[in-house]
Every structure is written in C-alpha cells, then in structure tokens.
N, C-alpha and C positions, 0 to 999 in steps of 0.2 A: 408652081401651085397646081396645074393641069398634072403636072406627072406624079404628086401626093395625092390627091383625089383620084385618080384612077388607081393607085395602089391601094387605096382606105374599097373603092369598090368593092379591088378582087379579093382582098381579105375579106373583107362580108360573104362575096361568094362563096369563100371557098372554103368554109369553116364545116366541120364536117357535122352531118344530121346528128341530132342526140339519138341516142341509142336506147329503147325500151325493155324496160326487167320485165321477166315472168311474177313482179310484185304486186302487177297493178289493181288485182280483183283482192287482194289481200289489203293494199292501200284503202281500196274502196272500200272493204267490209272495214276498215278503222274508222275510217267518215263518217261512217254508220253510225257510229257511238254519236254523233250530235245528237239523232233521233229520240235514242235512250230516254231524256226528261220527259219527255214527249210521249213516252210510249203508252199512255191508256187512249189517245185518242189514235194515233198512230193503230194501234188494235182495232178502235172501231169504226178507223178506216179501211182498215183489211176485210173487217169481217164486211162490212157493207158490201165494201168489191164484189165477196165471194157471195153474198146475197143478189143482188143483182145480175153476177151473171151467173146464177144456177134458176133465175128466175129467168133469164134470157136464152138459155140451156130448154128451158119448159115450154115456150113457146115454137121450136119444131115440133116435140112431141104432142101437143094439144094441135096441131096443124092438121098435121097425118091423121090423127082419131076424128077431126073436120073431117078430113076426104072423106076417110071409112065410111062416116058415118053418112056422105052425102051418097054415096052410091053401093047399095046395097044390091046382092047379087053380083056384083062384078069385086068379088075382090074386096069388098067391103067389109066392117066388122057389126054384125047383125046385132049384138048383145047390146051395142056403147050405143047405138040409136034406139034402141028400147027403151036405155037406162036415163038416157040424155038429151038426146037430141040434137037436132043442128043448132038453134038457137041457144041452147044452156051453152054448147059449147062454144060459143060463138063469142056469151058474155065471161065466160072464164078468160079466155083466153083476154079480152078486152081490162079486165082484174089482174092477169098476170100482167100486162103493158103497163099498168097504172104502179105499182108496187115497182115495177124495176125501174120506171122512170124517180121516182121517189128515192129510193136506195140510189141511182146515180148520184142526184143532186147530192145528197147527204155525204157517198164519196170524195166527190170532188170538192165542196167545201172541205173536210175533214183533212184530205192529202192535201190542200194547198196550205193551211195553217199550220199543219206540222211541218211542211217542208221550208215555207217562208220562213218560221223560228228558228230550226236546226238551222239552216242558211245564214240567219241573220248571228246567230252563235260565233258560226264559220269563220265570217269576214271576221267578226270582235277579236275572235281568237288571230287570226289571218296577221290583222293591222295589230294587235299587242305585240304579238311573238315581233315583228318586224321592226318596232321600234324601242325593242328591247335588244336586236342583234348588235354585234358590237362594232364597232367601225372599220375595222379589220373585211366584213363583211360587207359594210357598204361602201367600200372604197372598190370592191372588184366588182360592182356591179350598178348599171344604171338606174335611175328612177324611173325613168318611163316602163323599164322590165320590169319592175318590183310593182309598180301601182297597172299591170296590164294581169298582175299574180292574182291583185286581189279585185278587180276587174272583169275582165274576160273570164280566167279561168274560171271564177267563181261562180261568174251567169253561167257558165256552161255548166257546170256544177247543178249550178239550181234549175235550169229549163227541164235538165233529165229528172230529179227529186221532184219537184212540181208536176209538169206532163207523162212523160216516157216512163217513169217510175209506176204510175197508175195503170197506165197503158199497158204496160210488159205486161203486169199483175193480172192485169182482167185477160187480156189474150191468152196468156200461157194457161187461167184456170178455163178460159175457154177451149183450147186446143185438147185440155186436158180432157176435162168434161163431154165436148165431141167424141173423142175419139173413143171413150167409154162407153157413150152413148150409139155411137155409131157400133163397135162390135157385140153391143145387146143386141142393136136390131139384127143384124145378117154377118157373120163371122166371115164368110166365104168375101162381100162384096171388103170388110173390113182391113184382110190384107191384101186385095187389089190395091188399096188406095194406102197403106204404108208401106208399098214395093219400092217407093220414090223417094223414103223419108233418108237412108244412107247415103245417097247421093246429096241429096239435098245436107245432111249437116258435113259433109266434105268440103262444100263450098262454099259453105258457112264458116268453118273453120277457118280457110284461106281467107275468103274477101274480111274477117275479121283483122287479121292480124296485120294485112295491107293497110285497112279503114284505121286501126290506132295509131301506127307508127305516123302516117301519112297525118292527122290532127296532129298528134304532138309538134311535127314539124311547122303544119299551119299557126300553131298558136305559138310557136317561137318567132315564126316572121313577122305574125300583128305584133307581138310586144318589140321587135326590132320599130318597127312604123311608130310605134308610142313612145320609145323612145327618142325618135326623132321629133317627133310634135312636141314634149316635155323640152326637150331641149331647146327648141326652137324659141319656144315662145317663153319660157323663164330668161332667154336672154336677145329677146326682141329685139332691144335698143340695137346691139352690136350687128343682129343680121341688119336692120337696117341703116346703120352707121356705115357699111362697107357693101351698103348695095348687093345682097347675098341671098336676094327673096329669091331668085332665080336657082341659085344654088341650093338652096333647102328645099325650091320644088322639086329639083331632080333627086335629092336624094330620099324624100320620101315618096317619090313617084317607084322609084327603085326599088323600095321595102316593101310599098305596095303590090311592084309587080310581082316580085319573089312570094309574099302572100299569096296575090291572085292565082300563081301558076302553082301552087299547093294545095287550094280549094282547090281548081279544076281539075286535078290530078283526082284528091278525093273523090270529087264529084262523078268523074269515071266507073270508080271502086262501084260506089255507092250505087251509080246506074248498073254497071252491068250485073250485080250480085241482084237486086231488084230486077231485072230481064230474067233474069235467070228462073227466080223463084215465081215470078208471074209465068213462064210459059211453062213452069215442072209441076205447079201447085194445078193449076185451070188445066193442064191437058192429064193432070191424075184427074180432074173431074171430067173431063169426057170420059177416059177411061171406065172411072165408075158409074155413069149416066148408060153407058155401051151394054156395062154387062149386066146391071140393074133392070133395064130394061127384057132383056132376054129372060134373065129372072119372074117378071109378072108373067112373062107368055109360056112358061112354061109352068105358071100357076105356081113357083116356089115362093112369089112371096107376093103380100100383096101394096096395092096400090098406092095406098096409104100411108104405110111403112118403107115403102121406095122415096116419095115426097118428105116422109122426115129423115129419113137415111140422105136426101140430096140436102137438104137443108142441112144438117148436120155438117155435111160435105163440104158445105159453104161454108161453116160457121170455121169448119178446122180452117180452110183452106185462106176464106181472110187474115186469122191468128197467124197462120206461116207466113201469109204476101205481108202482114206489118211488120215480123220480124226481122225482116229486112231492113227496115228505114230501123226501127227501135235498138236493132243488135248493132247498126254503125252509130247510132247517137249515143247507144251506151260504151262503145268502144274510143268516141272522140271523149267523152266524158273520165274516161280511165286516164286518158292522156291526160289532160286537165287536172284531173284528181293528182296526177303525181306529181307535177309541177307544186301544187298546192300542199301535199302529205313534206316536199322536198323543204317545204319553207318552214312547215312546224315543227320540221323534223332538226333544225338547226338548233346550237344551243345559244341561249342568251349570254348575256354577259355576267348574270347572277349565275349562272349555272356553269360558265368557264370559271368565276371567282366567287366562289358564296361566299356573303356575308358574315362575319366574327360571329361569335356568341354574340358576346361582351360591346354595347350599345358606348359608342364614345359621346360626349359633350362637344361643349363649344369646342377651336382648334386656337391655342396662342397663335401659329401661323408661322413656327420656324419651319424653314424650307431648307434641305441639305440634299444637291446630287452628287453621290458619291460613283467616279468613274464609271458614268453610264453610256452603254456602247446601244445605238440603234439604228434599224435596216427597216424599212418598211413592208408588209409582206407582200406588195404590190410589184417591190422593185429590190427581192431578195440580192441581188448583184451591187448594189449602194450602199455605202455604210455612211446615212445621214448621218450621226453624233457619234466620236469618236472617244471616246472619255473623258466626258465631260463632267467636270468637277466645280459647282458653284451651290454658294449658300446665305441664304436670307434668314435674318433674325428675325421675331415677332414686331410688326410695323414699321419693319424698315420698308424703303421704296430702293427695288432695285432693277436696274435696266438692264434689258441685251439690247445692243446692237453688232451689226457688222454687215457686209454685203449680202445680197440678196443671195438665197439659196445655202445660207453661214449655217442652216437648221434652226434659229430664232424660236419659228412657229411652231417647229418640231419638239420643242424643251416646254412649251403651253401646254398643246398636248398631251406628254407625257405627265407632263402635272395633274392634269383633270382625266388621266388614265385610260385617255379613248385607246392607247396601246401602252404594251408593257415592254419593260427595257431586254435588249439580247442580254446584255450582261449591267453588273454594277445595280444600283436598287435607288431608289428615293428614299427620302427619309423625312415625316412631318412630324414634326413635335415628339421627335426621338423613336417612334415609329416606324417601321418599312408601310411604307403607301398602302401595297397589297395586306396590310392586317385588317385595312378599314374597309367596309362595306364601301360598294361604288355609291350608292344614295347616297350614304352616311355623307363621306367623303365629295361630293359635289355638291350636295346639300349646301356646304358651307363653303363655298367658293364661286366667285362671278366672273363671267368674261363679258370685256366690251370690246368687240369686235373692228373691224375696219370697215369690212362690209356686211353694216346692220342688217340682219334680214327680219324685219316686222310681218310678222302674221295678219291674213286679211281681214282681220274686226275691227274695232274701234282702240283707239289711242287709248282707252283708260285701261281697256284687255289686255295691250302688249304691255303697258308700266304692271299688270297687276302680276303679268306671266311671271315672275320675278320673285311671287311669294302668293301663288293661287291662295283667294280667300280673304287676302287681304281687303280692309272697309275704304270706303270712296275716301276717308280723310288720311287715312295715311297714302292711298295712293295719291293725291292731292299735294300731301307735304314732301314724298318724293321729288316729285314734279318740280316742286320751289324749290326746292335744293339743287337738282338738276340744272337751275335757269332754262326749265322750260314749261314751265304753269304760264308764262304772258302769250307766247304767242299760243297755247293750245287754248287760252282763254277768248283767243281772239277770234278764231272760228265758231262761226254759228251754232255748232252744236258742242262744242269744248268737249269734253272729254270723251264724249258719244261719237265726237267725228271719227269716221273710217277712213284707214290708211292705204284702202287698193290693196292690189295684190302685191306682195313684198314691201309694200310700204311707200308706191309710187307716187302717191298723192305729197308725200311730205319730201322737204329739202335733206339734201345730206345731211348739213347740220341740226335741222329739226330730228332727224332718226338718229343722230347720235346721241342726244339729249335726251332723248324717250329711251334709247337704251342705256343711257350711266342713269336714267331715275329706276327702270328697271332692278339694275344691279343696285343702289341706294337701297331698295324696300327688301333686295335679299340679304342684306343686310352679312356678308361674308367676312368671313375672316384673311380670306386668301383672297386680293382682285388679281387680274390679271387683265391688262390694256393692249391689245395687240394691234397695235400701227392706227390708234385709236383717231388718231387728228393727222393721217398726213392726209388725208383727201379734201380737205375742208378748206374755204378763203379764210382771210387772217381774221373777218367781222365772225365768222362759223367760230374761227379755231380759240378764240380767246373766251367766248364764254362756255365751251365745252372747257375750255382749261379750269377755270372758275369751278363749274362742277365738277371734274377729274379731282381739284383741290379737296374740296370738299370729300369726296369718293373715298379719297385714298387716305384720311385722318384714320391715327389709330390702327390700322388695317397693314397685315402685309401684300405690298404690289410687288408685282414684274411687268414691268414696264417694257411691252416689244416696239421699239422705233426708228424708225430709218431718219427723222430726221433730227439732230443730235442737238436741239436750239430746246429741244422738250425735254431733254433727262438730265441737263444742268446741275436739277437741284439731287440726282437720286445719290440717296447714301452707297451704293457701291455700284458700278459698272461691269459688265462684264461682255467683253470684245469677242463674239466666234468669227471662225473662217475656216472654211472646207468642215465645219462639223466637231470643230476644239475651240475650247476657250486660249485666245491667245494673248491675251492682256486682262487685266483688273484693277478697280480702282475708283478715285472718284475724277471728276473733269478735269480740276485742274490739274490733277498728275498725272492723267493721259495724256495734255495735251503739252504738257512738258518732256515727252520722249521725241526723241526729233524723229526718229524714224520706225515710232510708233505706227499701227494701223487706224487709233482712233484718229491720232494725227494728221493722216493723212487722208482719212473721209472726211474729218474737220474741215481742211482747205478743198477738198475738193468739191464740196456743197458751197462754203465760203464763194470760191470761183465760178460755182453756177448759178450763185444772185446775184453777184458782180454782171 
C-alpha cells in the first residue's frame, strides 16, 4: 500500500506543466462576446470612465492656474487673476471634484451589472456545454477538475470584468491623457520622462509571460486539491470505514502544497515586476522634478505649469505603478480564460451525433446487437465486448448475467448510447441506434441502477426527475406502484422530505423504490435493471421485486444480475465471459448443460448460501 501511494505521488509530480498558446488574448476577445447583449450600458460605462477621468485630467490643470494665479510677479499668470481669481478658482475646481465623483459612482455601478450578467451567461453556458459533453469525456476526467472549470476559473474571470477591467480602462485613458497633457505643457521636460518607457515595456513583456504561464499552472494544482476534496467527501463512508482521514489529509495537504509553491513562485513574478516599475516610474519623477526645476530658474517656465506638469507626472506615473498588479491579473485571467474557452470549445454529444430530421414515436422496444466489438476510450488496449450478438423482442424480459468484468454493464451502456460500438451496430425497432436522436432515444428508456444516486431535494423531486412536470398525483400513483407511497407517507413531511446529499437520509431499499417509481412515471419503453436488488436484505429485496414486477409489464427489460435466483422467470438468458456471449436460453436449459457456465455460477452461489 506505502509503495502505490508513493508511486500515485510521483505521477502527480511529475506530470508535466500545461503549456500556453499565443491564443490567449484571442480566447479573451471571444469571452468578450458575453458583453455583446449588454452593450448599450456596457457603453455608458465607458463613456462615464472616459468622463470622469478627463474631469480628473482637469484637476492638475485648474491647480497650476491656482498657483499662477496665487503668486503674481513670480512666474505667475497676471491675465487668469484678473479674469478670475483665487476664489473662482478655487470653487471650479471644488465643481470639477463633485462631477467626477458622480461619474465614478455611476461607472462603477454600470461595469459591475454588465459584468455580473455577461459572468452570470458564462457559468450558464460553462455548466450546459458540460453536461451536454458525452461520457467518452467525462470518464478521462475528474469532478472536482470540472466543477474548479466552472468555479475558480470563472471568479477569476469575473474579479478582472468586475474590478481590473474598469481599472485598466481609467488608468490607460489616464496615462493617455497625462502624457498629452504633459507634452502641451513643456515638450523638452515630456521626453525626459518617456526616456524610461522602452525599458519599462521590455519588462513588461517578460514578467508577463512568466505571470501567465506560472497562473495557469496555479489553477491546475487548486483544481488537483478540488478534486481531492470532491472525492473525498462524496465517498466519506469508505474513507472512514478504513480509517483513511489520515491519508486524505496528506494527500490533499500535498495538492495544497504544490498549489502553495505556485502562488509563491507567482508572487515573486508579481513582486519584482512591481519593484521594478516603482523604482523606474518614481525615479523618472525625480528626474523630471531635477530638470523642471532648473527650468523655472532659468525663467523657461513657469511655476505653475511646473505644479501641473508634476501632477500630471504623478497622474502618468500612478497609471504605470497599477499596471503592474492589473497587467499580471489580466495575465492569470488569460490563463483562466483558456481553461474555460478549452471546455466550450468541446463538442457535445448533439453535435458528435445530431439528431434525424425525421421526429420518431413511441419505440415497440425490439432490441438486436448485431456482432458488436467494444474498447473503451479510456483503456484503448481492452477489448471489453467481443462480438456480441444478442436480441430482445418487444416486452420480452431478458437477462445477462455472467462474472464480474463479462462487460454486462458495458452492453446498458451501449444501449443508452453513452458510447458507440468500434465495430457491429445496435438495432431498435429495425433501426441502427445512431439514426435516432440521443434525447429522442433516452427519452424513452429508464435505468434502475444498483447504486441509486438521489439528488439532494425532496423525495417528491427525485420520483418527479423521471418525467419533470409531472402533477403531485401521478407522481403519488408512482410511488403506490413502486411500494413506496407507505413508508414516504410515514415521514413527517412525506413527499416534501429531503433525501441529504445523495440520498443518505434514506435506506438502500427506500432509494431503490423512489428510483423504480422514478422509472414507473418515465413511463419507457426500454427498462434496463442493472444489479437492481443484489445489495438489498431479503425484507428490501421482495418488495422492490413486487415493484421491478410491476415496472417491467408490457415493457422490454434487460435485466443485469449477478445473482441468478432474480432471472428465473426471464424469457431468454444471455451468458457473457471475457466480453462474448457464451451461452443462451432460458433457466432451465441452462442449467441442464452439465458443464455449462450458467451451471456452474448456479452451484457456485448454491454453495455460498449453503
């Protein structure tokens, strides 16, 4: 056990970092398109941005015409204290504060409504597309990764569209604005101060491209940790059935750390591109401060227009020190974005098999597989069904059994078309499978499962899951057909009681009842029972039987069961091993070949109730 668990480690470690396209600003302007519906207020939150800071743009220049106007004779501007005065100017300026704090407000409301919407689209889209992918899909990949897609990435998604996105917006027409404004006032002091700026986007450019790869990798290790926690606690019981709390803390201590040691890596990025740009940005304003200076004593400019030229100074030189934090939040959000662009970019299962023209009816429920070969694409090197060739008439009841691993579960499957055959075809009602739409074609087919999994609302929600829309009394007269309207009647809130999470609150045989009433209200033409009653005591297994009776009137079944006291009565049998059907028939002719297979799980159950 110690020497698998240190091998499951080093494969973790040692998986190598995903690797980032030149896609990612391209993925991002596609996201973009959420915004689209959105776009008349999305506009007048731009225009507002560019309101507010051309009114915060106005506030150096009314500064400087303060000075002038406060010290005349020195440098001063003699006209605009004639025209104005200290006080007029004093209250403009106090009118320009009021107006751009207004236009913020109005921003900032405006960008978080559009971005909360687009966002809220996002996920919609995010969770459709994902449980529209086809099984094929989620058989190579975990839950915890998949719900960390629409999760994490997302909020990182939305923190930068919400904040950083407004942010960028006002800085960059700020930077812009400045630096306009700054080469009106004095040209000479204007390229002192962007002597710095090619340097500075050099190392922009690098600590970018460190800061995305290094997120992407961060948010592949939290969804590694999510999926440990997913995993963990959807099978609770087991870790504590084998005393294994211990061992899930170290393994997600382990995911954690591998995260941890990812942010602090970024976090380096992130600091020293920020050191950078604070000591390049602040000592271009000394610079400019140095030779501005020198400037008024030599009477080239005056004093005034120095105080809004250093303002200005300030105004660029902030816009450059945010770009910093705002150009790596927009670069971990690229990363994010592609994870996210990577999952809607997949095709669904309508879109690997679209739907007929040609809308079919109910299905009579004949069933024919004709020499069907299948490999999972999980475990291309296997070849689970080997040509297998079995067929059901409309309402017959027919059973596979055989050893575990014989592909039983694998021929359900292929029935309800979660994959398609390598070779050989199905055939429903003289049909190949694939002519019918996947709705169409599951539409009218139920499975009662082994291990029920009940959704965490109320008992009347999971019977209704069955046939959404359906009214309280048919879901009711389900229930009575099921034999399980008495005991759900007997909880205080009957139909309204909630089942916990997966259905914990209720007994095996209580969840097997709510799922054959389930299947009852789908009312199918095709059941499918797969190892429906061997988990259940014999008080569970006889009134699920009862209802299974009931279920399977009129209806074609396939009956999956291992244990062969339940298929008795089915009109034909069908025996696999290694993945072939090896025998056929009904009980008692199987169990008439002496050195049959059925024969011999026959006695070998025989001898393990003995």
């Amino acid at each position: 056990m110690a020497r698998f668990r240190r091998a499951s480690a080093a494969s973790d470690d040692d998986l190598p970092p995903p690797k980032i396209s030149g896609r990612g600003l391209r993925e991002a302007l596609r996201l973009a398109g959420y915004l689209r519906p959105y776009w008349p207020k999305f506009v007048a939150a731009v225009v507002t941005l560019i309101l507010s800071s051309v009114l915060g743009l106005a506030f150096p220049f009314v500064t400087g015409k303060l000075v002038n106007a406060a010290l005349p004779g020195r440098g001063g501007d003699i006209s605009l204290l004639t025209d104005w005065g200290v006080d007029r100017i004093a209250v403009a300026l106090m009118v320009v504060l009021a107006f751009q704090a207004a236009f913020s407000f109005a921003q900032s409301i405006l960008f978080t409504e559009v971005g909360e919407r687009a966002l809220t689209d996002l996920r919609r889209d995010a969770y459709t597309r994902l449980i529209h992918l086809s099984m094929t899909f989620h058989v190579k990949r975990r839950v915890g990764e998949l719900s960390s897609r629409i999760a994490a990435d997302v909020a990182q998604i939305e923190d930068t569209v919400v904040a950083s996105l407004p942010q960028f917006l006002r800085q960059t027409a700020m930077l812009v604005g400045s630096i306009a404004l700054i080469a009106f006032t004095s040209v000479r002091l204007t390229l002192v101060m962007l002597s710095v700026f090619p340097a500075l986007i050099a190392i922009a450019v690098v600590f970018g491209r460190l800061i995305r790869r290094n997120s992407k990798e961060a948010q592949d290790r939290l969804a590694d940790g999510n999926v440990v926690v997913e995993e963990t606690l959807q099978g609770i019981a087991s870790v504590k059935a084998f005393a294994n709390e211990d061992y899930e803390k170290e393994r997600y201590r382990r995911a954690l750390d591998r995260f941890l040691a990812e942010v602090l890596r970024g976090a380096k990025y992130r600091g020293g591109f920020f050191a950078f740009i604070i000591f390049a940005l602040f000592g271009a304003v000394v610079l400019v401060l140095w030779y501005g200076f020198r400037m008024v004593q030599a009477d080239e400019m005056k004093l005034g227009d120095l105080a809004s030229f250093m303002l200005y100074t300030m105004y660029a030189a902030g816009a450059m020190g945010s770009f910093a934090d705002l150009y790596s939040q927009l670069q971990r959000t690229l990363g994010a974005t592609q994870r996210v662009r990577e999952l809607l970019e997949e095709k669904t299962e309508e879109e690997i098999a679209p739907p007929p023209a040609v809308a079919v009816g109910r299905l009579r429920g004949d069933v024919v597989f004709e020499n069907v070969v299948f490999r999972y694409p999980s475990r291309p090197d296997a070849e689970v069904l080997r040509g297998v060739n079995l067929a059901a008439r409309a309402g017959q009841r027919v059973a596979l059994v055989g050893p575990s691993g014989a592909g039983k579960s694998t021929v359900a499957s292929l029935l309800l078309r979660f994959y398609e055959p390598e070779r050989g075809r199905i055939v429903i009602d003289g049909r190949d499978a694939r002519d019918y739409g996947l709705r169409e074609l599951r539409g009218r087919m139920a499975i009662v499962p082994q291990d029920v999994l009940l959704f965490g609302g109320t008992i009347g929600d999971n019977i209704a899951y069955g046939r959404p829309g359906a009214t309280e009394a048919e879901v009711i007269e389900a229930a009575r057909q099921a034999n399980a309207h008495d005991f759900i009647s007997a909880f205080p809130e009957g139909y309204q009681t909630r089942v916990g999470e997966r259905g914990v609150q209720l007994s095996g045989g209580q969840r097997q009842r709510v799922a054959i009433a389930r299947a009852i209200l789908r009312d199918p033409a095709i059941l499918i029972l797969d190892e429906a009653t061997s988990s259940l005591d014999s008080g569970s297994e006889s009134l699920v039987l009862q209802a299974l009776d009931r279920l399977m009137e009129g209806r074609t079944s396939l009956v999956i069961a291992h244990r062969l006291s339940t298929v008795r009565s089915a009109d034909r049998i069908f025996v696999l091993k290694d993945g072939a059907v090896v025998e056929e028939g009904r009980h008692e002719e199987l169990l008439a070949r002496p050195e049959g297979v059925y024969r011999t799980l026959s006695l070998l159950q025989l001898e393990g109730a003995v």
